[in-house]
PDB file of the backbone (N, CA, C, O) and the ligand in Angstrom, with CONECT records:
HET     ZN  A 101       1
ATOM      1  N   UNK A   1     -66.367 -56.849 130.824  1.00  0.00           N
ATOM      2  CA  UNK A   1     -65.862 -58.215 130.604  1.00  0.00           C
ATOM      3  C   UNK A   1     -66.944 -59.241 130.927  1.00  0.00           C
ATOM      4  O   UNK A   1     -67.725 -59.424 131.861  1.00  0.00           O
ATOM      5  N   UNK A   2     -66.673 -59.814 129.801  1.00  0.00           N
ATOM      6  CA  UNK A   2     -67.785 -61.310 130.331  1.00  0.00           C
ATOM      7  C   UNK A   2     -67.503 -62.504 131.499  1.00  0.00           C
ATOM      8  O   UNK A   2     -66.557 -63.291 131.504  1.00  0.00           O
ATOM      9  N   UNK A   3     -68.654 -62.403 132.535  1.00  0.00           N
ATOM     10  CA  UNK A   3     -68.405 -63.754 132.957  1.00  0.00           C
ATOM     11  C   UNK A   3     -68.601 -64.901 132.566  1.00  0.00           C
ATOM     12  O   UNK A   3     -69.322 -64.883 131.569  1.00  0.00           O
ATOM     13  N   UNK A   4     -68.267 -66.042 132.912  1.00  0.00           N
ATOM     14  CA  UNK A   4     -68.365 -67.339 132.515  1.00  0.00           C
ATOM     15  C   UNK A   4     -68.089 -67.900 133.185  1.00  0.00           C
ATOM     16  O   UNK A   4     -66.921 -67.871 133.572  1.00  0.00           O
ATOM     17  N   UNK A   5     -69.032 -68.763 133.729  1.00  0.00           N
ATOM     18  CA  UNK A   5     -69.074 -69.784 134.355  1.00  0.00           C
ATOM     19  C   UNK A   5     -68.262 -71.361 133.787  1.00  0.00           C
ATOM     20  O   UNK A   5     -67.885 -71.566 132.633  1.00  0.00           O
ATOM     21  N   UNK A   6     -68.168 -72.136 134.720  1.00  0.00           N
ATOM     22  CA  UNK A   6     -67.126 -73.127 134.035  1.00  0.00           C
ATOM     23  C   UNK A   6     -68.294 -74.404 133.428  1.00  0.00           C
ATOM     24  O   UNK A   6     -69.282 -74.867 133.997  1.00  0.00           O
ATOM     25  N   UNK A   7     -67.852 -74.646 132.385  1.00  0.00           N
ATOM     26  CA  UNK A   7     -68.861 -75.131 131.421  1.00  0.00           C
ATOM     27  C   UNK A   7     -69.080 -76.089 131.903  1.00  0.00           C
ATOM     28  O   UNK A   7     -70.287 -76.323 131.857  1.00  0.00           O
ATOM     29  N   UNK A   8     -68.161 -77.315 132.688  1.00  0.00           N
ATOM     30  CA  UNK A   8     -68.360 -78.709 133.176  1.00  0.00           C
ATOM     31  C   UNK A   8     -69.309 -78.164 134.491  1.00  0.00           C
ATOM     32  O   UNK A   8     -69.640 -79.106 135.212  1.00  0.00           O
ATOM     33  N   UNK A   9     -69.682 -77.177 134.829  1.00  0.00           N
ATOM     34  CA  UNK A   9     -70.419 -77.499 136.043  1.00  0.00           C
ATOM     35  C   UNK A   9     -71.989 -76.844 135.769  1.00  0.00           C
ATOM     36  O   UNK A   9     -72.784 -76.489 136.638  1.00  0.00           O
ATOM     37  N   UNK A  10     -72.160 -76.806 134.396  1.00  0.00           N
ATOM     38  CA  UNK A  10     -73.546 -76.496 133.174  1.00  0.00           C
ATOM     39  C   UNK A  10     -73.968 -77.350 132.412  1.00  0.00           C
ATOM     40  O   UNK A  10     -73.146 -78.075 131.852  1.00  0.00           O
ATOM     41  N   UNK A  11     -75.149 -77.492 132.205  1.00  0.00           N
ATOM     42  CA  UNK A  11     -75.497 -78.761 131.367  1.00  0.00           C
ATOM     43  C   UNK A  11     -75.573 -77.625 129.848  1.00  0.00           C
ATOM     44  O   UNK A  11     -75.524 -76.418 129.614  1.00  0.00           O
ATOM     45  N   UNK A  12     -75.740 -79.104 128.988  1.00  0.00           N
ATOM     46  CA  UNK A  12     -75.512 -78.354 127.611  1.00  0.00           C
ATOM     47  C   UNK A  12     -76.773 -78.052 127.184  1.00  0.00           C
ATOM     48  O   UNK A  12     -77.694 -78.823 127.452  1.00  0.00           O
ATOM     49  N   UNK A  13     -76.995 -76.856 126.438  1.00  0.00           N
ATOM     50  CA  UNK A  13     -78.323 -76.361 126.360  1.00  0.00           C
ATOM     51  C   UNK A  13     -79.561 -77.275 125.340  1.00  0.00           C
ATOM     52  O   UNK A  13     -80.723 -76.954 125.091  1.00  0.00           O
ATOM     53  N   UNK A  14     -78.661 -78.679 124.839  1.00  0.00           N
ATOM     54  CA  UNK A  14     -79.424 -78.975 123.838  1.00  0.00           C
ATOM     55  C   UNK A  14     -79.953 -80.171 124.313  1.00  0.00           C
ATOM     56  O   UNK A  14     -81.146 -80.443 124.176  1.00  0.00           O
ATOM     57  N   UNK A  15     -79.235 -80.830 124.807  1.00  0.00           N
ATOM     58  CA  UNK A  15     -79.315 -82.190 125.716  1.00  0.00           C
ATOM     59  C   UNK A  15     -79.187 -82.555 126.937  1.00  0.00           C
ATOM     60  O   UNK A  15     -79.299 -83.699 127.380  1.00  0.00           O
ATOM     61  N   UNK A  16     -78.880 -81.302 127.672  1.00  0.00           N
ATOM     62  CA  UNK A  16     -78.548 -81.741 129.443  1.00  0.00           C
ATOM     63  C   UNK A  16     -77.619 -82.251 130.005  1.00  0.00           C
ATOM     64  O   UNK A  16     -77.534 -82.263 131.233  1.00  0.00           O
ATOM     65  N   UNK A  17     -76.316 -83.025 128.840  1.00  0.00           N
ATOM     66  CA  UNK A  17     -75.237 -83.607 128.937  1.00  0.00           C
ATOM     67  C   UNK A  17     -74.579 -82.666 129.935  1.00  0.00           C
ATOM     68  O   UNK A  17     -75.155 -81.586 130.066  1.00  0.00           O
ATOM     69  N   UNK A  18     -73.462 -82.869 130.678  1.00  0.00           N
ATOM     70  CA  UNK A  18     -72.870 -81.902 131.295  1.00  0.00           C
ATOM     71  C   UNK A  18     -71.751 -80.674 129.778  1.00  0.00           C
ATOM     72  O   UNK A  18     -71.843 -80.958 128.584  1.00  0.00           O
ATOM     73  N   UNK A  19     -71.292 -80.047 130.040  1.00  0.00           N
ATOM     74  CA  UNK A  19     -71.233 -79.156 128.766  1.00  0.00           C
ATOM     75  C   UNK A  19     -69.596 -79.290 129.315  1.00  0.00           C
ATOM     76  O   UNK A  19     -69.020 -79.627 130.349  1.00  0.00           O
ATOM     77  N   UNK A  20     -69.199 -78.755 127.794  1.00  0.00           N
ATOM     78  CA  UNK A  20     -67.409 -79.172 127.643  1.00  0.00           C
ATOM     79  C   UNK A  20     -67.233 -77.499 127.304  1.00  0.00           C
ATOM     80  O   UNK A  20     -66.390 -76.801 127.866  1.00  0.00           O
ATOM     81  N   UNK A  21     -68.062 -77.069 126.417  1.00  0.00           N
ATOM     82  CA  UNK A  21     -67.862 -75.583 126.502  1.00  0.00           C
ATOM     83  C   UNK A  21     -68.475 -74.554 126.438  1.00  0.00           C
ATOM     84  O   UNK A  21     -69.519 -74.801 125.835  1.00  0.00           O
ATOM     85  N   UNK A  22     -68.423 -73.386 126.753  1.00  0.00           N
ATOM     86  CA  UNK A  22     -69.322 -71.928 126.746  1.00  0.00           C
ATOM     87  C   UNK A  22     -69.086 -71.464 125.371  1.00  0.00           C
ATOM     88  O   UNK A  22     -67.929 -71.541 124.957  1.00  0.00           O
ATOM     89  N   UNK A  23     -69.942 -71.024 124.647  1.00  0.00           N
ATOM     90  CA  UNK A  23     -69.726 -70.845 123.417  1.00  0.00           C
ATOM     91  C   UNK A  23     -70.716 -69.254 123.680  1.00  0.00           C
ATOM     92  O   UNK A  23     -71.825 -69.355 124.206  1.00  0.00           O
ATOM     93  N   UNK A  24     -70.277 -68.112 123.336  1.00  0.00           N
ATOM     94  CA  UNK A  24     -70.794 -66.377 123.465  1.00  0.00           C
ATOM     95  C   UNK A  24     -71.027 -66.464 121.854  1.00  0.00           C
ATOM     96  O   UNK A  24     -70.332 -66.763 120.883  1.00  0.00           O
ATOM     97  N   UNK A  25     -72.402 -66.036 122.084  1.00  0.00           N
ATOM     98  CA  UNK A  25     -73.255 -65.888 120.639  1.00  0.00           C
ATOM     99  C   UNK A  25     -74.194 -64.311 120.966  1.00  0.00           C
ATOM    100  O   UNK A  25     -74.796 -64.190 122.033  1.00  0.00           O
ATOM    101  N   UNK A  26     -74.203 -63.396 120.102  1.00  0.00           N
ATOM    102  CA  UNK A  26     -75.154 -62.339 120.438  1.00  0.00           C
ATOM    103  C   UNK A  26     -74.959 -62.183 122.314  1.00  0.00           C
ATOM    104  O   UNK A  26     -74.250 -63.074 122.781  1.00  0.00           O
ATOM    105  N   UNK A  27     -75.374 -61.423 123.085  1.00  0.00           N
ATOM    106  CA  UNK A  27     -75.743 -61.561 124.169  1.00  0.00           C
ATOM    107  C   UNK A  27     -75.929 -62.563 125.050  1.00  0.00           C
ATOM    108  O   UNK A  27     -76.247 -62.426 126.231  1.00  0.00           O
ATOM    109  N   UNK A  28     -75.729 -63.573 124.473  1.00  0.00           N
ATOM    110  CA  UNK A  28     -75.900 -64.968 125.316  1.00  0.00           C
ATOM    111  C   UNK A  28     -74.883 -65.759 125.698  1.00  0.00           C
ATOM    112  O   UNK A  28     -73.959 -65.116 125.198  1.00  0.00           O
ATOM    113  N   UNK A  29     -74.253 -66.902 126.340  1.00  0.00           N
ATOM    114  CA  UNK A  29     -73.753 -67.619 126.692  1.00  0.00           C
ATOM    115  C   UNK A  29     -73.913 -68.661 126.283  1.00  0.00           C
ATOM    116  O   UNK A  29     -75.069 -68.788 126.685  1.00  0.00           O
ATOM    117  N   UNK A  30     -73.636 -69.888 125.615  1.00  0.00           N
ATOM    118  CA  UNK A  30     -74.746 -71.091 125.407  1.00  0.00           C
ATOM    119  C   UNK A  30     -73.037 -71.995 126.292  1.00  0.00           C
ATOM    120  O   UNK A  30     -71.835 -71.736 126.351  1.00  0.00           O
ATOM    121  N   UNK A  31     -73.896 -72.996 126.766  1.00  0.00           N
ATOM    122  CA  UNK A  31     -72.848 -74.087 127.859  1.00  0.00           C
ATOM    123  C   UNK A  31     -73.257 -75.535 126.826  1.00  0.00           C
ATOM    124  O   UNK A  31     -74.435 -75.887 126.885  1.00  0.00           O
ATOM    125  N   UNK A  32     -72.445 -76.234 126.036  1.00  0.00           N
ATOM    126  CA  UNK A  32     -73.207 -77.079 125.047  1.00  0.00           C
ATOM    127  C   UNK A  32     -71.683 -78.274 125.148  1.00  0.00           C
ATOM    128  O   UNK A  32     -70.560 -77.880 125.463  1.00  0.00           O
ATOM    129  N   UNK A  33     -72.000 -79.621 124.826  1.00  0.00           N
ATOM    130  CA  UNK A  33     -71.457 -80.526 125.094  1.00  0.00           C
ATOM    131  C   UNK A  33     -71.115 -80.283 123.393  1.00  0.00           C
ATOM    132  O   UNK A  33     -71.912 -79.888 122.542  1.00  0.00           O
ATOM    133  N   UNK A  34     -69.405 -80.721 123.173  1.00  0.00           N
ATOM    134  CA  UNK A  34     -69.145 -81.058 121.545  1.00  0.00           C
ATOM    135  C   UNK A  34     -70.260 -80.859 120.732  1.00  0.00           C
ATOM    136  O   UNK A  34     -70.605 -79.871 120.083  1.00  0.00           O
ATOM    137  N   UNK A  35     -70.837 -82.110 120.891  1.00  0.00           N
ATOM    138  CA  UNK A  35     -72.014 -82.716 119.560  1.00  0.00           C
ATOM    139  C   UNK A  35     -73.138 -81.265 119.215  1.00  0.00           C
ATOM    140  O   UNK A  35     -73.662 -81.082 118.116  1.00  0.00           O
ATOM    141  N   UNK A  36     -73.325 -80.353 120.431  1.00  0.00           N
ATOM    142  CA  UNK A  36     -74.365 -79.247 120.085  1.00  0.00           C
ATOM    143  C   UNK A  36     -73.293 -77.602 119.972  1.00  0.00           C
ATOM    144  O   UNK A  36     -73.642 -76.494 119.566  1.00  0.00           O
ATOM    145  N   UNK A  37     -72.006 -78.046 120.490  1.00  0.00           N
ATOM    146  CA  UNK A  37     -71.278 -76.566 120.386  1.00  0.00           C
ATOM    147  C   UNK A  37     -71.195 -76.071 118.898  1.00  0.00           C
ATOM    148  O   UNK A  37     -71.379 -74.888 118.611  1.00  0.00           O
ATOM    149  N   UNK A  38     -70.866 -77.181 117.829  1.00  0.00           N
ATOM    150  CA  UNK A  38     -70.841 -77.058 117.106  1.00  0.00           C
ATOM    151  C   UNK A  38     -72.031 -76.075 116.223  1.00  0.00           C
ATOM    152  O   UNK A  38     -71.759 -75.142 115.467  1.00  0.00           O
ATOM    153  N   UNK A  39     -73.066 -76.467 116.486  1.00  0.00           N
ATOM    154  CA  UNK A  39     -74.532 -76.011 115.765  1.00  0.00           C
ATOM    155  C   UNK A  39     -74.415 -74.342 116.057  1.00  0.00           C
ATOM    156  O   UNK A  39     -74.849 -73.625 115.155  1.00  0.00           O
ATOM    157  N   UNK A  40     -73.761 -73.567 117.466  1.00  0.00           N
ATOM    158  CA  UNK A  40     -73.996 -72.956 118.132  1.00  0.00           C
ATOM    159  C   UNK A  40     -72.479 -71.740 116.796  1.00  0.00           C
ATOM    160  O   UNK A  40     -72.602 -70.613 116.315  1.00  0.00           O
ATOM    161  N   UNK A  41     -71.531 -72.564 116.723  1.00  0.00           N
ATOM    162  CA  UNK A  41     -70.409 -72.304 116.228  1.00  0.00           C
ATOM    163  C   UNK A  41     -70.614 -72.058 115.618  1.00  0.00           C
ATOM    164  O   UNK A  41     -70.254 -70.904 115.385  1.00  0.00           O
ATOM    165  N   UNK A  42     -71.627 -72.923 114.316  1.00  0.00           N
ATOM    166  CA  UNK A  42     -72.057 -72.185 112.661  1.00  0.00           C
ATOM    167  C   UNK A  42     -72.538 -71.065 112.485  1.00  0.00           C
ATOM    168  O   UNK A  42     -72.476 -70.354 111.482  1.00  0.00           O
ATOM    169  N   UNK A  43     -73.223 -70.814 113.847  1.00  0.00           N
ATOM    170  CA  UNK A  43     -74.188 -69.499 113.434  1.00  0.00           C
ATOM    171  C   UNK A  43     -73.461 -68.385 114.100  1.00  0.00           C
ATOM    172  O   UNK A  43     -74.043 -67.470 114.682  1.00  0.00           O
ATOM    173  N   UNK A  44     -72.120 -68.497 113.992  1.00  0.00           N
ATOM    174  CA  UNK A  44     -71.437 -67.138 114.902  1.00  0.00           C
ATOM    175  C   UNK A  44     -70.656 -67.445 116.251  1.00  0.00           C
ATOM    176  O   UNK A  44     -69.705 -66.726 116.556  1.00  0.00           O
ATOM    177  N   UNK A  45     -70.983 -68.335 116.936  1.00  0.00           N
ATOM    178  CA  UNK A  45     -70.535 -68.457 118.141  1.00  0.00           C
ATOM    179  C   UNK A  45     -69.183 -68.599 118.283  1.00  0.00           C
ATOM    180  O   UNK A  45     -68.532 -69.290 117.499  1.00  0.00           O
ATOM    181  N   UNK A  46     -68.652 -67.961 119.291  1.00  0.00           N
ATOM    182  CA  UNK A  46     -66.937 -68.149 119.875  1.00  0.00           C
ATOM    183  C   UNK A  46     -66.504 -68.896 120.886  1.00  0.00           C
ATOM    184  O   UNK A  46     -66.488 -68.092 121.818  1.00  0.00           O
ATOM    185  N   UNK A  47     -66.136 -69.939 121.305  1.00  0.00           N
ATOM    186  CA  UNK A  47     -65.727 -70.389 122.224  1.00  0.00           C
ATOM    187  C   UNK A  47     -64.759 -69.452 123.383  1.00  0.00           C
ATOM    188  O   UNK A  47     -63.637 -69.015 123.125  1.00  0.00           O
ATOM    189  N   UNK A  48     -65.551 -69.257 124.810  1.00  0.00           N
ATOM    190  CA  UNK A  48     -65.227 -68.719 125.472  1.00  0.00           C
ATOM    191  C   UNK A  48     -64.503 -69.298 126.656  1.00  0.00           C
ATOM    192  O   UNK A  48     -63.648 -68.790 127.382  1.00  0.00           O
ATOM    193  N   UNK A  49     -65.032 -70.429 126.669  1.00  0.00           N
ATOM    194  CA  UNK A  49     -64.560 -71.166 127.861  1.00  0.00           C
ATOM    195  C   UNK A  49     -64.291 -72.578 127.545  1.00  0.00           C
ATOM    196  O   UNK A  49     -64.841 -72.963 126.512  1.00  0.00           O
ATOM    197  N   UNK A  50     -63.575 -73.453 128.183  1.00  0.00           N
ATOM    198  CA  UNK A  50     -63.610 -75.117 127.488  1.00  0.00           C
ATOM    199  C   UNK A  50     -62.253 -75.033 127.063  1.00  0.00           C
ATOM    200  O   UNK A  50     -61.538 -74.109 126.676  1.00  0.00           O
ATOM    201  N   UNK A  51     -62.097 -76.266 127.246  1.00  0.00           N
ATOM    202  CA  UNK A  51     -60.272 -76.893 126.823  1.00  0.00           C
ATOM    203  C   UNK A  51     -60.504 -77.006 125.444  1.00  0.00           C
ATOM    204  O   UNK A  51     -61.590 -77.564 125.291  1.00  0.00           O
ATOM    205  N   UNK A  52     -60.076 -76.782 124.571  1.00  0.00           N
ATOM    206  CA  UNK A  52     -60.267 -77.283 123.394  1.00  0.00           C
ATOM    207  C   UNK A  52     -59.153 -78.183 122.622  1.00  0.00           C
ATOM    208  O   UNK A  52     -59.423 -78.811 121.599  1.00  0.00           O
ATOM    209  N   UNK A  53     -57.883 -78.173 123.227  1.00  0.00           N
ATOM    210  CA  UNK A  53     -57.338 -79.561 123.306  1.00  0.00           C
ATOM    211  C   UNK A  53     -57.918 -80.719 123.543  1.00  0.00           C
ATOM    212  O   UNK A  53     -57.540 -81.567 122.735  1.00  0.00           O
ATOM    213  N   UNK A  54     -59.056 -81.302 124.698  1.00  0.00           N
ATOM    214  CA  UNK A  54     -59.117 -81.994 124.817  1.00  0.00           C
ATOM    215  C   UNK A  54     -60.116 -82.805 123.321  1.00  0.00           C
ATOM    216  O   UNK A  54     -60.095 -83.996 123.007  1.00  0.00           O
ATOM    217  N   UNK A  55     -60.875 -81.715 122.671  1.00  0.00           N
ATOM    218  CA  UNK A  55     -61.678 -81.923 121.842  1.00  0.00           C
ATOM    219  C   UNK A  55     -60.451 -82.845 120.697  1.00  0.00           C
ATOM    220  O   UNK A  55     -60.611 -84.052 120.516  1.00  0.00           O
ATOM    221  N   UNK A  56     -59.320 -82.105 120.036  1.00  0.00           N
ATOM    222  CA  UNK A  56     -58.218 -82.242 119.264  1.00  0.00           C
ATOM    223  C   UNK A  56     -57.864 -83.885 119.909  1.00  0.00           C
ATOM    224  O   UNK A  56     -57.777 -84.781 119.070  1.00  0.00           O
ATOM    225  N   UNK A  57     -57.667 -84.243 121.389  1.00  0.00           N
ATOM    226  CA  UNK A  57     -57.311 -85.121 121.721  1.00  0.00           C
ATOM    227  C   UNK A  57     -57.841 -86.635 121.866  1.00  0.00           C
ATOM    228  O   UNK A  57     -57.347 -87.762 121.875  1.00  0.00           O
ATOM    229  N   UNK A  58     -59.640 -85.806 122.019  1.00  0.00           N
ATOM    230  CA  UNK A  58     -60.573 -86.852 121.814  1.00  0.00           C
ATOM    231  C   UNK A  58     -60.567 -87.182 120.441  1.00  0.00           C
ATOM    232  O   UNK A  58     -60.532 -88.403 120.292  1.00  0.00           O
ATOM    233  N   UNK A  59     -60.586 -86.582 119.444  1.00  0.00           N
ATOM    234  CA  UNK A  59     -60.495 -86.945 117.852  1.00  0.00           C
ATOM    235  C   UNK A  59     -59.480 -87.926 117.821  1.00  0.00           C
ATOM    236  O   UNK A  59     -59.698 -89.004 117.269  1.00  0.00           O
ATOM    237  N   UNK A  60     -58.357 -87.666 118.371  1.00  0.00           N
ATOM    238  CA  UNK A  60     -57.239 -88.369 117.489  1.00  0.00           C
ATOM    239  C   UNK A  60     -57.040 -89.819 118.056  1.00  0.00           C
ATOM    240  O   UNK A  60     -56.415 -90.755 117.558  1.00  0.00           O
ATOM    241  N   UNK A  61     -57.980 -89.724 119.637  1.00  0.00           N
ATOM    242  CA  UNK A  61     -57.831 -90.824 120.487  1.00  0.00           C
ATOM    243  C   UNK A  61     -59.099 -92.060 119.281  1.00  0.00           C
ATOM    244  O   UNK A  61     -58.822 -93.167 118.820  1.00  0.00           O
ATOM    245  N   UNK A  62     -60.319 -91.310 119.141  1.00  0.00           N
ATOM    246  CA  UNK A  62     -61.192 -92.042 118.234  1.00  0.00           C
ATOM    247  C   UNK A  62     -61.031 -92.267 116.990  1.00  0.00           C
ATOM    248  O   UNK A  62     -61.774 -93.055 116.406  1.00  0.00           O
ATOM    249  N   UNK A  63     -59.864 -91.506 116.258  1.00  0.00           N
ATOM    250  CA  UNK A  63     -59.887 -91.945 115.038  1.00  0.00           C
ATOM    251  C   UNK A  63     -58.951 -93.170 114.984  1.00  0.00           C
ATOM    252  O   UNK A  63     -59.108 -93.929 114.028  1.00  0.00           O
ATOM    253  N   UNK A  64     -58.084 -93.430 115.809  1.00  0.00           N
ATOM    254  CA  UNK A  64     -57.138 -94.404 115.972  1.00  0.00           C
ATOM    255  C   UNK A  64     -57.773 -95.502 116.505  1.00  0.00           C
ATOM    256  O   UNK A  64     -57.393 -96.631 116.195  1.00  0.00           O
ATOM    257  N   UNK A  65     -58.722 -95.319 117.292  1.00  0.00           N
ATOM    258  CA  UNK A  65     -59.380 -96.756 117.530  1.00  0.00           C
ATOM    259  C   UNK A  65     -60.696 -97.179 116.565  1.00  0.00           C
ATOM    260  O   UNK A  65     -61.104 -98.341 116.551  1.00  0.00           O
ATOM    261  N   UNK A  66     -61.305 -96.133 115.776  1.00  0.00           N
ATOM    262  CA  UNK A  66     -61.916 -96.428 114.262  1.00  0.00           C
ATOM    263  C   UNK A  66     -60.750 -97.074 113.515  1.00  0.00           C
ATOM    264  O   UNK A  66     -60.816 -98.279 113.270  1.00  0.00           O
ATOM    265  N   UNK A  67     -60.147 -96.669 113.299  1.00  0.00           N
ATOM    266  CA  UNK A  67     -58.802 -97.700 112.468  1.00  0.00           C
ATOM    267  C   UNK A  67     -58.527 -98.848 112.825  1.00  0.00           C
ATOM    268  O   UNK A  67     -58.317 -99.653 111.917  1.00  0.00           O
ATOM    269  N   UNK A  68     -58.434 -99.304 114.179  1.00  0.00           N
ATOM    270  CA  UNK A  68     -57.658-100.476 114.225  1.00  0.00           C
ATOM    271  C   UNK A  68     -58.995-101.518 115.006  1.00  0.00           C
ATOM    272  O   UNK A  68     -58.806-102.601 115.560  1.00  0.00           O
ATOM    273  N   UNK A  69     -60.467-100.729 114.822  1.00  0.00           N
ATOM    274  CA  UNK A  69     -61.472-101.684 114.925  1.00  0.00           C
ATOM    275  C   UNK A  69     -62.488-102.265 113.692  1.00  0.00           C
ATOM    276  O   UNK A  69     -63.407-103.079 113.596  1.00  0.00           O
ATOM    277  N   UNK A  70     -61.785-101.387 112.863  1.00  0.00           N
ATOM    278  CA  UNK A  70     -62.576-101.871 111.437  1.00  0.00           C
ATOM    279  C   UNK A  70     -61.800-101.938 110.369  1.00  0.00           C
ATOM    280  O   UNK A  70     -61.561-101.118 109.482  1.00  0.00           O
ATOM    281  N   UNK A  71     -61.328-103.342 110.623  1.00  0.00           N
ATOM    282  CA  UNK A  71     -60.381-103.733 109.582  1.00  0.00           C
ATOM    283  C   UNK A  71     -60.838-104.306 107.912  1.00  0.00           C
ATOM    284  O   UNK A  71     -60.839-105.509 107.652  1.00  0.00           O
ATOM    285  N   UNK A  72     -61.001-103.840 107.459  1.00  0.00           N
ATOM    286  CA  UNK A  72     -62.079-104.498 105.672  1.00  0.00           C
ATOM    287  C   UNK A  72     -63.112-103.132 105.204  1.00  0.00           C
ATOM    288  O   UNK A  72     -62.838-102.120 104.560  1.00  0.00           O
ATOM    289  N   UNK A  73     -64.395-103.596 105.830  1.00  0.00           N
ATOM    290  CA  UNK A  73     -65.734-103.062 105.185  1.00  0.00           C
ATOM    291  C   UNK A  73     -65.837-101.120 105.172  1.00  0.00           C
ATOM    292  O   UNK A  73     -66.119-100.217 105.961  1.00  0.00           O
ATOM    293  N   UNK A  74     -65.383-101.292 103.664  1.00  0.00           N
ATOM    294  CA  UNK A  74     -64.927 -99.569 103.805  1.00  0.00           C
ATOM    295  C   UNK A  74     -66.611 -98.790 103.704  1.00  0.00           C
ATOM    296  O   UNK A  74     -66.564 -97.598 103.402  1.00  0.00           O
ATOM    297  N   UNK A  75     -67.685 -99.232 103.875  1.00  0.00           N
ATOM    298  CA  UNK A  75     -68.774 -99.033 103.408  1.00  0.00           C
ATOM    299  C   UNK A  75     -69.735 -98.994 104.691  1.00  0.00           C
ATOM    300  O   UNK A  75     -69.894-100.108 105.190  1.00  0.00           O
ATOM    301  N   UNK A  76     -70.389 -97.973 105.310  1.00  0.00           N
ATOM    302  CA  UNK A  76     -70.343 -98.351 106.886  1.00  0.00           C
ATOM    303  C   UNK A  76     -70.976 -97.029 107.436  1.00  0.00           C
ATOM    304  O   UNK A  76     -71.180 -96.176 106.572  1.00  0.00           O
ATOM    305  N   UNK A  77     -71.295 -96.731 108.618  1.00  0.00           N
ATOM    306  CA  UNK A  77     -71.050 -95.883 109.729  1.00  0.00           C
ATOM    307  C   UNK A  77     -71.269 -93.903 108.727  1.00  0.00           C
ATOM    308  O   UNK A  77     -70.397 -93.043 108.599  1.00  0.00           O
ATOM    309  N   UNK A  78     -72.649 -93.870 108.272  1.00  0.00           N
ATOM    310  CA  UNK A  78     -72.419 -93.078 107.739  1.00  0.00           C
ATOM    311  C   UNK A  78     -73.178 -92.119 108.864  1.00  0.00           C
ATOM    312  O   UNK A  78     -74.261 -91.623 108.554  1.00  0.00           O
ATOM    313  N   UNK A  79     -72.612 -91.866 110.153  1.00  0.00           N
ATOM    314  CA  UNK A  79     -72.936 -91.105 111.283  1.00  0.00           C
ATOM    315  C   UNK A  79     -73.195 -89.282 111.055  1.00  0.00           C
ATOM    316  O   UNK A  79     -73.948 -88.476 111.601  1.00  0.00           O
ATOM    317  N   UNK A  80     -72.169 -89.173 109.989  1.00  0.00           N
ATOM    318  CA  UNK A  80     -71.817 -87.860 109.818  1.00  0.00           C
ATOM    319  C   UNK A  80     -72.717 -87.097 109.049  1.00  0.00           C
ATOM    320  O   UNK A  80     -72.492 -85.906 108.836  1.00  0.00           O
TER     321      UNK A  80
HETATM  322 ZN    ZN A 101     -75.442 -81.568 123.949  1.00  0.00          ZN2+
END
């Protein structure tokens, strides 16, 4: 069985951020904040550790305040 350490008390392997989750890739562990779990996810990775509600919760908390802070200019914020 794998250990795992708890991801908030790991920085994330890409940026140093404190990490939201352990993501098990090949033999490795990677501890990666959202914005880098993802990268880790494409290439195979499983989330091992990490709430992942809160991820679901952070979305829905930001998409609701993207809505009701940009009222008009549909043309914008091409972050993605
Ligand atoms: Zn990161």
């Amino acid at each position: 069985m794998r250990v795992v350490a708890d991801p908030e008390r790991r920085p994330c392997y890409a940026c140093g951020e404190r990490a939201d989750v352990a993501v098990a890739r090949g033999h490795r562990t990677w501890y990666a904040c959202w914005a880098h779990a993802d990268a880790v996810l494409a290439r195979g990775g499983v989330i091992v550790a990490g709430d992942v509600r809160d991820r679901e919760l952070d979305r829905k908390r930001r998409r609701g305040r993207e809505r009701s802070d940009s009222t008009g200019s549909g043309s914008g914020s091409g972050s993605e």
